[in-house]
MARTI-89889 format. One record per residue (C-alpha): x, z, y; residue number from 1; residue in one letter. Coordinates in steps of 0.5 Angstrom, whole numbers. Last residue first. Layout:
{u=X w=Z v=Y nr=NUM rest=a}
...
This chain:
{u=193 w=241 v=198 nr=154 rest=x}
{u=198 w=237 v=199 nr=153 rest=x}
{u=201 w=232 v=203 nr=152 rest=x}
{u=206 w=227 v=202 nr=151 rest=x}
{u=213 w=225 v=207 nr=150 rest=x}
{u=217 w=221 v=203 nr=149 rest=x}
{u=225 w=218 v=204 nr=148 rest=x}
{u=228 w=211 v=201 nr=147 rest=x}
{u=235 w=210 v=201 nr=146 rest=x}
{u=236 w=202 v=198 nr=145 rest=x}
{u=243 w=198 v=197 nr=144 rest=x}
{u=248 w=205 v=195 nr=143 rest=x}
{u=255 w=204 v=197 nr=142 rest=x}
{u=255 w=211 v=196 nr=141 rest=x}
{u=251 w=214 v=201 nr=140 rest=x}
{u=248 w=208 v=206 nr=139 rest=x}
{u=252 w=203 v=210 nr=138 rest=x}
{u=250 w=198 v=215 nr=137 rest=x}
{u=242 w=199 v=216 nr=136 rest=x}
{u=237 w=195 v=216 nr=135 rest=x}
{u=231 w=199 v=217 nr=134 rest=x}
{u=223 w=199 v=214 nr=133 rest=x}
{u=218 w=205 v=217 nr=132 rest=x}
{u=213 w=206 v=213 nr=131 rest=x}
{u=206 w=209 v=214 nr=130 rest=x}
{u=202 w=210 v=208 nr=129 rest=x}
{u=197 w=208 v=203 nr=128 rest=x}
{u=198 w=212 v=196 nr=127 rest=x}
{u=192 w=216 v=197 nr=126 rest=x}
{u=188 w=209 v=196 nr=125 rest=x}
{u=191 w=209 v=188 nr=124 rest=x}
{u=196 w=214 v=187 nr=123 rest=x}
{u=200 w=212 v=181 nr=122 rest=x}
{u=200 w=204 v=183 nr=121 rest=x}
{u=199 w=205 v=191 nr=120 rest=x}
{u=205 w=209 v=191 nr=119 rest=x}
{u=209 w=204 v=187 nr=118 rest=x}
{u=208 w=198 v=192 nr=117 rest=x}
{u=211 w=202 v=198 nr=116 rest=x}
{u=217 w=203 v=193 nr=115 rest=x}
{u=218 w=196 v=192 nr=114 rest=x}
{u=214 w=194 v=198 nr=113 rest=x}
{u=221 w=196 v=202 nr=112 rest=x}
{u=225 w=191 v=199 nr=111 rest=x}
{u=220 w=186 v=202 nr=110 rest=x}
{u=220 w=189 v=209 nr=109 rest=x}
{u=227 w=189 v=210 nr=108 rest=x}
{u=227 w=181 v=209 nr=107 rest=x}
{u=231 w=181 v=217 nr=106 rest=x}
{u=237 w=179 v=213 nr=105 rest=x}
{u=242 w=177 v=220 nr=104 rest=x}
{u=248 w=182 v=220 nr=103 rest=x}
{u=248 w=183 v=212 nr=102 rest=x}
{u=243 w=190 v=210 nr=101 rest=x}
{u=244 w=196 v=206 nr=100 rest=x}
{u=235 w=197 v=206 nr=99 rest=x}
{u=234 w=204 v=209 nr=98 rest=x}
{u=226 w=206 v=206 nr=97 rest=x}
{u=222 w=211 v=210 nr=96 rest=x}
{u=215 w=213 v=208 nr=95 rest=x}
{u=210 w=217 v=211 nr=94 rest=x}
{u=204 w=220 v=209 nr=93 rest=x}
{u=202 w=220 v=202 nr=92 rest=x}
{u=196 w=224 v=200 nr=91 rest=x}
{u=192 w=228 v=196 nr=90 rest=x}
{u=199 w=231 v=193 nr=89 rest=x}
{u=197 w=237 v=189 nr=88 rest=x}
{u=194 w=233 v=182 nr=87 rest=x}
{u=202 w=232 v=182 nr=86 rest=x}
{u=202 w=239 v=178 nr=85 rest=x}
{u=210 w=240 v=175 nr=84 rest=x}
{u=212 w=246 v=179 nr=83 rest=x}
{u=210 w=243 v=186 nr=82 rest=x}
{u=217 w=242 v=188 nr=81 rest=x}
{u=220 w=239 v=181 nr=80 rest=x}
{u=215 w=234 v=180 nr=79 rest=x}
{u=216 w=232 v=188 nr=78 rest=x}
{u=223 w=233 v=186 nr=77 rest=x}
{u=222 w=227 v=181 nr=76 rest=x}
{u=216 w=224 v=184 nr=75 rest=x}
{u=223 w=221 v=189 nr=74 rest=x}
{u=227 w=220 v=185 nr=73 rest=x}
{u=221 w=215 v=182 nr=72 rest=x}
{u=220 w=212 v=189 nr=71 rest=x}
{u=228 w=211 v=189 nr=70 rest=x}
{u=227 w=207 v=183 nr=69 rest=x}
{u=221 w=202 v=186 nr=68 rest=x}
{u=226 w=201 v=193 nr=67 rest=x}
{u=232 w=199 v=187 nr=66 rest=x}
{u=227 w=195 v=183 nr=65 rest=x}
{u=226 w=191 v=191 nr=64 rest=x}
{u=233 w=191 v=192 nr=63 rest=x}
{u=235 w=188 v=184 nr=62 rest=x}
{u=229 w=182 v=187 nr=61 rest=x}
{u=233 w=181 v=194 nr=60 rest=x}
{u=240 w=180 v=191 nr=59 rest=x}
{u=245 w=186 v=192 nr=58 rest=x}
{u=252 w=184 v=193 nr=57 rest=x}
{u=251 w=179 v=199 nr=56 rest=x}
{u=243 w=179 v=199 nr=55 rest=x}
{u=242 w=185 v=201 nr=54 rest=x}
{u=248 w=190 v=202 nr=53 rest=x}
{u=252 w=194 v=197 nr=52 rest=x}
{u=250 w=197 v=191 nr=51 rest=x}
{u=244 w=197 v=186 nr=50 rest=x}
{u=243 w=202 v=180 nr=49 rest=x}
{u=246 w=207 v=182 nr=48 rest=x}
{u=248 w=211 v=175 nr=47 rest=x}
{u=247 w=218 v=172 nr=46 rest=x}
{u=241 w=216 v=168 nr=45 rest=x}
{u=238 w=212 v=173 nr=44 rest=x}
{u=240 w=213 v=181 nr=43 rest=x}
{u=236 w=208 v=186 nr=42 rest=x}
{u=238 w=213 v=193 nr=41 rest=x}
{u=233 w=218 v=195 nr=40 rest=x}
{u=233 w=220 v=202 nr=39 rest=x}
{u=230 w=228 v=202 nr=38 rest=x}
{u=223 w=230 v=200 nr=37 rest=x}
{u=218 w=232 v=206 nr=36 rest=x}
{u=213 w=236 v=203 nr=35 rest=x}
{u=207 w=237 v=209 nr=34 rest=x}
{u=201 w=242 v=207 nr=33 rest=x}
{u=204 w=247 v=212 nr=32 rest=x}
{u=212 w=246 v=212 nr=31 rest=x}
{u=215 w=244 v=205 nr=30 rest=x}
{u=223 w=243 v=204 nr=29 rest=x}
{u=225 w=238 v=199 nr=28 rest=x}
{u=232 w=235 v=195 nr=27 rest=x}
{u=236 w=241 v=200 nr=26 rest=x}
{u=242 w=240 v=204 nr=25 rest=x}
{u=249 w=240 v=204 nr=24 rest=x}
{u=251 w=233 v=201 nr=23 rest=x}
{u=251 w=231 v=194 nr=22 rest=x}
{u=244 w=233 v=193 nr=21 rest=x}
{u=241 w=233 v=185 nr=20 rest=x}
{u=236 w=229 v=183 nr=19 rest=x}
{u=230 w=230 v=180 nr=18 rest=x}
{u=230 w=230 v=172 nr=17 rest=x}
{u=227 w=224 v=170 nr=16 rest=x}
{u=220 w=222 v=171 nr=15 rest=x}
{u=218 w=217 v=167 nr=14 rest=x}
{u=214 w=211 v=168 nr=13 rest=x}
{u=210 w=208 v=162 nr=12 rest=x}
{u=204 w=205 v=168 nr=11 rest=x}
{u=199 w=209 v=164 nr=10 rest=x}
{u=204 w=214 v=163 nr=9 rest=x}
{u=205 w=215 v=170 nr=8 rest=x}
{u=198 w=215 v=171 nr=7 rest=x}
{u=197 w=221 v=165 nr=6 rest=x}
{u=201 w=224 v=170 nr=5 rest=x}
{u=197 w=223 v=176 nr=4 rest=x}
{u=191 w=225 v=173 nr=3 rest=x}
{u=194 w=232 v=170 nr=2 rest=x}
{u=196 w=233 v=162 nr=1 rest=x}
């Protein structure tokens, strides 16, 4: 088993099935060493697991676990970008984290830890990362929290 899959287990993370797009589009596209893997909303077992804008509908804690659940989607197409071999990413650039947010809530930032947070626990030092944390009105399908990834790999 590869370094980052015996961290994942370490952490008792397990990858699902990678999403698949509901738009027209694709989950991941590489250019170089560079993956960018499309926005991933915090689906677990065929369901969105915070809806709705932070803190009306959804309360700050349930937006963080939904960032670190997006992370996870996120693994997943990684998983399946790479044929399963993780040990290829040497490093996470980027990510984007959009936060449905009421007119006024300004705690982006801490949502977004929950997926920054998650690269730095499988991924050690490679895990830090440039972030961007937005507000957003909407996002798709009512979801709290989008979280895009750019990684490197070798």
């Amino acid at each position: 088993m590869s370094r980052i899959h015996d961290r994942l287990e370490a952490l008792r993370i397990q990858l699902p099935e990678a999403p698949k797009p509901v738009a027209a589009y694709v989950p991941s596209v590489q250019a170089g060493q560079l993956v960018y893997v499309s926005g991933q909303i915090p689906i677990s077992d065929g369901s969105i697991l915070a809806m709705g804008p932070v803190p009306s509908k959804t309360p700050v804690e349930q937006a963080i676990a939904a960032a670190r659940q997006c992370g996870i989607n996120a693994l997943a197409v990684l998983n399946d970008h790479l044929e399963g071999d993780l040990d290829r990413i040497s490093r996470i650039v980027r990510l984007g984290i959009f936060v449905a947010s009421d007119p006024g809530f300004t705690d982006q930032p801490l949502v977004a830890n929950g997926a920054s947070e998650l690269m730095l626990e499988v991924f050690g030092e490679a895990g830090r990362h440039a972030r961007a944390a937005v507000g957003s009105v909407a996002l798709p399908l009512d979801a709290a929290v989008e979280v895009e990834l750019i990684v490197e790999v070798d």
